[in-house]
C-alpha positions in Angstrom: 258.4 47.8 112.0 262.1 47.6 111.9 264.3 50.8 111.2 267.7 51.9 111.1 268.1 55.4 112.0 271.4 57.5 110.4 273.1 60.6 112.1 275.8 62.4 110.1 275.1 65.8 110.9 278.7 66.5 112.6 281.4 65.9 110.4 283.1 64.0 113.5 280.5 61.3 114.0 278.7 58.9 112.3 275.8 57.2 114.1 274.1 54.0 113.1 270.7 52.8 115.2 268.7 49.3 114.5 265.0 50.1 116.2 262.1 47.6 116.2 258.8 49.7 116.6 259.8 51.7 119.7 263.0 49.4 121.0 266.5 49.9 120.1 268.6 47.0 119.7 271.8 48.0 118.4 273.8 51.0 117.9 277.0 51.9 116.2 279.2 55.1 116.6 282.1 55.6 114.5 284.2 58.4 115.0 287.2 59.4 113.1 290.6 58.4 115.0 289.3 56.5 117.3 288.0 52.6 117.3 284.7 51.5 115.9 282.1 51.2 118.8 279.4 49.0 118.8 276.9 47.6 121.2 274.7 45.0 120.5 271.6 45.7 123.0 270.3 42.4 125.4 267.7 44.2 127.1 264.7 44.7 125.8 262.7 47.2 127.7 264.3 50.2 126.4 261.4 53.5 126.5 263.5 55.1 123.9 
């Protein structure tokens, strides 16, 4: 099942995860002041 997972609990961050049952293929990070980060995710084997 696919998800996307939100974290705003600090004010300073904002975090943005794409899972697919137990496998994380992309996050995002966006802070304030600083550029957008974002990382796309190749490998698959992630335990997390």
């Amino acid at each position: 099942m696919k998800r996307m997972l939100i974290n705003a609990t600090q004010q300073e961050e904002l975090r943005v995860a794409l899972v697919d049952g137990q496998r994380l293929y992309d996050l995002d990070i966006e802070s304030p002041g600083t550029n957008r980060k974002s990382e796309h995710l190749q490998r698959q084997n992630y335990p997390y």
